[in-house]
N, C-alpha and C positions, 0 to 999 in steps of 0.2 A: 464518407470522409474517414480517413484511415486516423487511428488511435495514437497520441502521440508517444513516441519509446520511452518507458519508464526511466527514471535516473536514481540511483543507489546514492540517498544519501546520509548524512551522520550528525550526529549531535551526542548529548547529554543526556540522561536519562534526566527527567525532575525530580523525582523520588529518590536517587541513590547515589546519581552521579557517573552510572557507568556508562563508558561510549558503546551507543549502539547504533546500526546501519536501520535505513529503512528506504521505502521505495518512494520516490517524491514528497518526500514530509509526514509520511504517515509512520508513525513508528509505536515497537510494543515491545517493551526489556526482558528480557530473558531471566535477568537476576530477584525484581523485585515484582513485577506484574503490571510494570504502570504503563497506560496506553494512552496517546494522546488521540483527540477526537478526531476523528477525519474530515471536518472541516478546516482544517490544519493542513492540510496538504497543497502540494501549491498547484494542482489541477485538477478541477470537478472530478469525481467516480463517474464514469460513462456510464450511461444509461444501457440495460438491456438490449434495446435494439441499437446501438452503438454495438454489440457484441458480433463477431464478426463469424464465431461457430456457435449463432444461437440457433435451433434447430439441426443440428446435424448429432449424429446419432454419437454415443461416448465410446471412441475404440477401445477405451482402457479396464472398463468393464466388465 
């Protein structure tokens, strides 16, 4: 089952106030360090074997 495509989204920092982007709900400020939990987001973290290049070798390496 293919992974669904991330979405770029934005809010508030709680800490500071500053707008900051994050990827489906998950977000971490740049200005002040505050991160919200990742159960926050608004679609499960895929599991491991959900990963689509688990086992394939790192070309970047």
């Amino acid at each position: 089952m293919p992974l669904p495509m991330p979405e770029i989204t934005l809010t508030s920092c709680e800490r500071c106030g500053t707008v900051i982007a994050g990827l489906d709900g998950r977000y971490a400020c740049g200005g002040c360090g505050w991160v919200n939990h990742y159960s926050e987001g608004h679609h499960p973290i895929p599991e491991v074997v959900d990963d689509d290049d688990q086992g394939r070798p790192n070309i970047l390496q």
